[in-house]
C-alpha positions as CSV (number, residue, x, y, z in Angstrom):
1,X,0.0,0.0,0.0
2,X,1.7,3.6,-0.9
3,X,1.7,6.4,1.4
4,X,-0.9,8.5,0.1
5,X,-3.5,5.2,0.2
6,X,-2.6,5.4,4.0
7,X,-4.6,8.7,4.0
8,X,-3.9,11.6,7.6
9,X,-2.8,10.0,10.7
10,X,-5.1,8.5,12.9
11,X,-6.3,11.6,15.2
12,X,-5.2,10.6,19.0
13,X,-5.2,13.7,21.1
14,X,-3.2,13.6,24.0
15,X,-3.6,16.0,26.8
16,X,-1.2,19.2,27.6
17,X,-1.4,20.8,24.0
18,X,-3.1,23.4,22.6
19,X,-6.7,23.2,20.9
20,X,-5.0,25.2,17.9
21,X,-2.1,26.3,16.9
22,X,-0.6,29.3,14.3
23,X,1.7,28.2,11.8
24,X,3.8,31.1,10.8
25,X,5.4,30.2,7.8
26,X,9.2,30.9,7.1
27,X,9.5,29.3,3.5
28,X,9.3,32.1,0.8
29,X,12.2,34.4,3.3
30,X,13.9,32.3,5.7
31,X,13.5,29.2,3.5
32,X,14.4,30.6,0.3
33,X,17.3,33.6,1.2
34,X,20.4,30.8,1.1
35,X,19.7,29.6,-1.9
36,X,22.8,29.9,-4.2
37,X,20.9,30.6,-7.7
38,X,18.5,33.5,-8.0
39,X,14.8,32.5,-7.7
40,X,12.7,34.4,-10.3
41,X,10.2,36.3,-8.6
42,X,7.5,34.6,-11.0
43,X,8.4,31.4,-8.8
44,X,8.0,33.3,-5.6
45,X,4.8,35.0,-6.2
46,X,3.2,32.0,-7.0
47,X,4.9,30.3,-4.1
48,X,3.1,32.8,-1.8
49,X,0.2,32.0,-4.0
50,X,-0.2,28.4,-3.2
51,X,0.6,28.6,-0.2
52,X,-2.0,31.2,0.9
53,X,-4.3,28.4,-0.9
54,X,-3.3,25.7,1.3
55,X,-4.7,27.7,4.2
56,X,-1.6,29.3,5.4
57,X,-2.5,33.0,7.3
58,X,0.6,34.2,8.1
59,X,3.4,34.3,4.9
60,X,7.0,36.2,5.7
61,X,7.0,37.0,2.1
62,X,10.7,39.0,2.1
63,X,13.0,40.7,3.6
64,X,15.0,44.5,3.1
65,X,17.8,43.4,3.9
66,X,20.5,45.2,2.1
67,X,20.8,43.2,-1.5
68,X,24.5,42.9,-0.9
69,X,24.1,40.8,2.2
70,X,21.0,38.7,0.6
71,X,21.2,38.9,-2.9
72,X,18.6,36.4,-2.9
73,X,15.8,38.9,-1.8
74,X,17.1,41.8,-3.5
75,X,13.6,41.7,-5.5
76,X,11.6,42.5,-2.4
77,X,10.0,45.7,-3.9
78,X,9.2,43.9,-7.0
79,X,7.4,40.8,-5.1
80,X,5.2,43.1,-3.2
81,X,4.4,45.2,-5.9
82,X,3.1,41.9,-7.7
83,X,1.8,40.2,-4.9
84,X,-2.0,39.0,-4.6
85,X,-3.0,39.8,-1.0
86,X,-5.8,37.9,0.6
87,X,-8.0,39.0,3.0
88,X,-7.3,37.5,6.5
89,X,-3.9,36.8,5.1
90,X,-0.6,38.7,6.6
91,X,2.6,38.7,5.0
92,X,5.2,40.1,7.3
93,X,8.6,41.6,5.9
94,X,12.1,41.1,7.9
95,X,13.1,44.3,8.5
96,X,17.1,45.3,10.3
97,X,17.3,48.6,10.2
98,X,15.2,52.3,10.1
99,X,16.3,52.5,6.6
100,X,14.4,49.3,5.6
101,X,11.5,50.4,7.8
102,X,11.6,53.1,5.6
103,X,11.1,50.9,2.2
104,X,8.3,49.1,4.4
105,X,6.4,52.3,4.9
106,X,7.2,53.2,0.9
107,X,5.7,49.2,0.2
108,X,2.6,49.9,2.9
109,X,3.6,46.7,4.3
110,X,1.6,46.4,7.9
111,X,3.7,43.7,9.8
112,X,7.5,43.7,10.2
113,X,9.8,41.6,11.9
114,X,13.4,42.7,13.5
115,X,16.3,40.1,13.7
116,X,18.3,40.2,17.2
117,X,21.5,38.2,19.0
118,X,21.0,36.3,21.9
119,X,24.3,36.0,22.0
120,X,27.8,38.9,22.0
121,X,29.7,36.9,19.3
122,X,26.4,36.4,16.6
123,X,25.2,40.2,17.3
124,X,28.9,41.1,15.8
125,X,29.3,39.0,13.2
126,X,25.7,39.4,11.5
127,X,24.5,43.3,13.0
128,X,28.2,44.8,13.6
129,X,27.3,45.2,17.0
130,X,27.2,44.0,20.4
131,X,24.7,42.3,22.3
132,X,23.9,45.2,24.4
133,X,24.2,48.2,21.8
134,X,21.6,46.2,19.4
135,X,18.9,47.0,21.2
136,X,19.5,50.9,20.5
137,X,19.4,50.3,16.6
138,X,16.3,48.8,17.0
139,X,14.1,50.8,19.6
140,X,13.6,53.6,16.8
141,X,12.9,50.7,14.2
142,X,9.8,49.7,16.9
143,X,8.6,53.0,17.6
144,X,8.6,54.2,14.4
145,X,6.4,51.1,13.3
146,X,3.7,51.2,15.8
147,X,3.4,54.7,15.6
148,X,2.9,53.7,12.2
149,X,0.5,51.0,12.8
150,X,2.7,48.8,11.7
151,X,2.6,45.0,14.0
152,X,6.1,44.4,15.1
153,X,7.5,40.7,15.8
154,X,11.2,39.7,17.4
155,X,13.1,37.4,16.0
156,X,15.9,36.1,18.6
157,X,18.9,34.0,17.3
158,X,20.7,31.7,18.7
159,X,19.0,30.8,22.0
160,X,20.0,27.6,22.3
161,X,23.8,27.2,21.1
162,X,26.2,29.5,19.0
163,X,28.4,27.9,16.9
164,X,31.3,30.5,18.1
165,X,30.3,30.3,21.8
166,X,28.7,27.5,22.7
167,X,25.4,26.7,24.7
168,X,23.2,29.7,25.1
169,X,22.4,30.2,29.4
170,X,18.5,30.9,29.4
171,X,19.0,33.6,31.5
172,X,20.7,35.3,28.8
173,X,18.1,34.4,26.2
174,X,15.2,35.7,28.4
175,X,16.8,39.2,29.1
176,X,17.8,40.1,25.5
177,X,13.7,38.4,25.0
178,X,12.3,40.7,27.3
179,X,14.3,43.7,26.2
180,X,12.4,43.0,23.0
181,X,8.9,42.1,24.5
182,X,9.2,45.7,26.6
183,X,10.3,47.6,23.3
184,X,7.0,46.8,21.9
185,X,7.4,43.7,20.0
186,X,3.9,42.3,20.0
187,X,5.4,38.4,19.9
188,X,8.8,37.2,20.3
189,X,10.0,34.3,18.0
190,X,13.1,32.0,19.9
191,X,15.4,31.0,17.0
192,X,17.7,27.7,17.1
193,X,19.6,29.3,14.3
194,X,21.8,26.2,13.8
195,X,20.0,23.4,15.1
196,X,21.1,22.5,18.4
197,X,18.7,22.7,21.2
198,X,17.3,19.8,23.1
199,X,14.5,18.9,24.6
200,X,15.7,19.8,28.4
201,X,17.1,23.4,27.0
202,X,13.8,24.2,25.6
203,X,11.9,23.2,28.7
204,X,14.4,25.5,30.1
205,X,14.3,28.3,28.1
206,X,10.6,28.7,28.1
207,X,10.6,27.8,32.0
208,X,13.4,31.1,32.5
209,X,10.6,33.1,30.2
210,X,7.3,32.2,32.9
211,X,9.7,33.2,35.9
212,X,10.2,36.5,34.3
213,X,6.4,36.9,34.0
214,X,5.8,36.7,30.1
215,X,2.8,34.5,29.0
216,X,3.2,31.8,26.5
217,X,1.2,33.4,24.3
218,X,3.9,35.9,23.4
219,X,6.3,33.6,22.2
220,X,7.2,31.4,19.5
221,X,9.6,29.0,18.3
222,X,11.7,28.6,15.4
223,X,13.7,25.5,15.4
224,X,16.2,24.0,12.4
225,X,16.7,20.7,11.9
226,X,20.3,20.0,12.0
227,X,19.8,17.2,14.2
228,X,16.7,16.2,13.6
229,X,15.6,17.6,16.6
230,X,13.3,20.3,15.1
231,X,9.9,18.7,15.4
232,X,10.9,16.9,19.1
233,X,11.5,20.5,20.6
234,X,8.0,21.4,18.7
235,X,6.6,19.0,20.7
236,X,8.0,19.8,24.1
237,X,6.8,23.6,23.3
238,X,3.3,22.7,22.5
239,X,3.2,21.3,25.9
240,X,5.2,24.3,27.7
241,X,2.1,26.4,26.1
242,X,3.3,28.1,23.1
243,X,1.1,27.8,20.6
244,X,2.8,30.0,17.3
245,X,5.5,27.7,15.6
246,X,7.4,28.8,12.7
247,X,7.9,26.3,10.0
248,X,8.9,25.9,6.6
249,X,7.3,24.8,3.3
250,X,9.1,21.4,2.4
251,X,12.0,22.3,5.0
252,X,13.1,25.1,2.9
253,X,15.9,27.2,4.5
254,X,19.3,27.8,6.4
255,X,21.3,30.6,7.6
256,X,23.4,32.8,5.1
257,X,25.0,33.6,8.9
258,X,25.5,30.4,10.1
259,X,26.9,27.1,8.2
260,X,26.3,24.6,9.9
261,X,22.3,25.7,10.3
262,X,20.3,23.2,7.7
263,X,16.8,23.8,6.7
264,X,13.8,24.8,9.0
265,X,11.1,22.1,10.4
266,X,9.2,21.4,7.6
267,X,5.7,22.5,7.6
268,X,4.2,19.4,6.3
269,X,6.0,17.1,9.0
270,X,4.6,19.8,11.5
271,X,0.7,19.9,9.7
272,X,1.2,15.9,10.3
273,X,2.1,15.9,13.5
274,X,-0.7,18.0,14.7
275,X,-3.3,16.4,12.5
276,X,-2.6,13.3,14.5
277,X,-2.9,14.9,17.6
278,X,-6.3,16.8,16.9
279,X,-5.1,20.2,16.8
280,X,-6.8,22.8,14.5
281,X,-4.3,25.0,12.3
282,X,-6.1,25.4,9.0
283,X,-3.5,24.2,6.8
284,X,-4.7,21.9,3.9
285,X,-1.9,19.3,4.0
286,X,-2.2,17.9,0.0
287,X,-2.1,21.4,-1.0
288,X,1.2,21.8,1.0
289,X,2.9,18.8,-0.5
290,X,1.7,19.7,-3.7
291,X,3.5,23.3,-3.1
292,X,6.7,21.6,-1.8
293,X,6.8,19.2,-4.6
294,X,6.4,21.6,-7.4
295,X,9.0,24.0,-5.3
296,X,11.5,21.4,-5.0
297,X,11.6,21.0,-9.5
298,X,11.7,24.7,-9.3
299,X,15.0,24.6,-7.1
300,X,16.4,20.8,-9.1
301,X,16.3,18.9,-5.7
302,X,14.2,16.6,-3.5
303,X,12.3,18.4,-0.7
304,X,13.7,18.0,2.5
305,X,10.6,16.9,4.1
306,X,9.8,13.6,5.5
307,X,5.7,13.8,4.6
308,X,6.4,15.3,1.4
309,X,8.7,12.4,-0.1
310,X,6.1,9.9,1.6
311,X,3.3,11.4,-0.4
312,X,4.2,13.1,-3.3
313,X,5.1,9.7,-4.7
């Protein structure tokens, strides 16, 4: 019998998750800025496109990053310009610095993100700064935006282990978290840029976060799968009580950053996982392998998810 004769996975639900959860999907930024040949933005458009179709409500569609740094999103005006909105759909923009929340103002984009360091070495190497002085380039990026109306979310990078220093303490992750959280950031995503955490860490991490009094419901989590560890620390942070996971069309991504970071959890592998445990997200999970297949003969190589080789046969 093939895979897709199998049908979804038997719903089970288990107790200690949440009745739903967001998928915020990484694919057409995160996933796709490492590539090494230039996507046409005819392939990402209609990558936004089907995905929006398979239910997805939140799209990170780009980034203004400087070209020169991401060469890979240097179309950003271009894709916004020719992208199909749908109502009740967002499509946040990564945004570093005031002069790219100036090109999100010119682009009347309405949800940014900003990119931070949990750690000293990482904030040098990919913002030129230190761990402490970051927060200053970003506090007028925040202000500006909700002033603006503009919905502002945190990214935080390496909060689990930095290739250059080592494992991340979670006290360090929750104060440069909530230095974020009290700017204004209306959710804070905790990135394992390369792939490292574990099970225990992420208990621990999100453990240091409810000491310092911020509710699960302003945080999410943004695991890679270096290790194959991605979707096991999903699971762990479903039951902690976080209930916004970033994920990946058909494990789409790495770090331009970081080397050794591999692609994000897949967003198929997560839609399966959940469908089996009886957990509403909206996400129509044919249409997403569907996506990922046809994505993966756009880039000339099998997708890196587990559901999408097992039915796409």
């Amino acid at each position: 019998m093939g895979a897709r004769e199998l049908g979804l996975p038997a719903k089970t639900p288990a107790e200690g998750f949440p009745d739903r959860v967001t998928i915020w999907e990484v694919g057409p930024r995160d996933g796709l800025q490492n590539e090494k040949e230039i996507v046409p933005v005819e392939v990402k458009l209609e990558f936004l496109d089907r995905l929006a179709d398979a239910g997805l409500t939140t799209l990170e569609a780009t980034s203004f990053v400087h070209p020169k740094w991401v060469p890979q999103l240097a179309d950003a005006e271009q894709l916004l310009e020719g992208l199909k909105q749908r109502d009740g759909v967002r499509y946040p923009v990564l945004v570093p610095n005031e002069r790219g929340l100036d090109r999100a103002f010119a682009a009347g984009v309405k949800h940014i993100a900003i990119f931070a360091s949990a750690t000293e070495t990482f904030a040098q190497r990919n913002l030129n700064s230190t761990l402490d002085t970051q927060f200053g380039m970003f506090e007028p990026v925040v202000s500006r935006a909700t002033e603006g109306d503009i919905e502002v979310r945190g990214y935080l990078s390496m909060c689990f282990g930095d290739p250059w220093e080592g494992p991340v303490p979670a006290s360090q992750v929750v104060a440069a978290g909530k230095r974020l959280l009290d700017m204004g950031c209306s959710q804070l995503s905790l990135g394992d840029t390369i792939g490292v955490a574990t099970a225990g860490q992420v208990e621990a991490v999100l453990g240091g976060f409810t000491a310092a009094g911020v509710p699960m419901s302003a945080l999410a989590v943004h695991f890679h799968d270096t290790y194959g560890q991605a979707l096991a620390n999903t699971l762990v942070a479903l039951r902690c009580g976080v209930s916004t996971v970033d994920s990946s069309a058909g494990g789409l991504g790495g770090c331009p950053y970081a080397e050794s970071a591999t692609g994000n959890l897949a967003t198929e592998d997560l839609v399966w996982t959940l469908d089996g445990l009886g957990i509403e997200h909206g996400a129509d999970l044919d249409k997403l392998v569907e996506t990922s297949a046809w994505m993966a003969g756009k880039l000339g190589r099998p997708s890196a998810s587990r559901v999408v080789n097992a039915l796409a046969r």
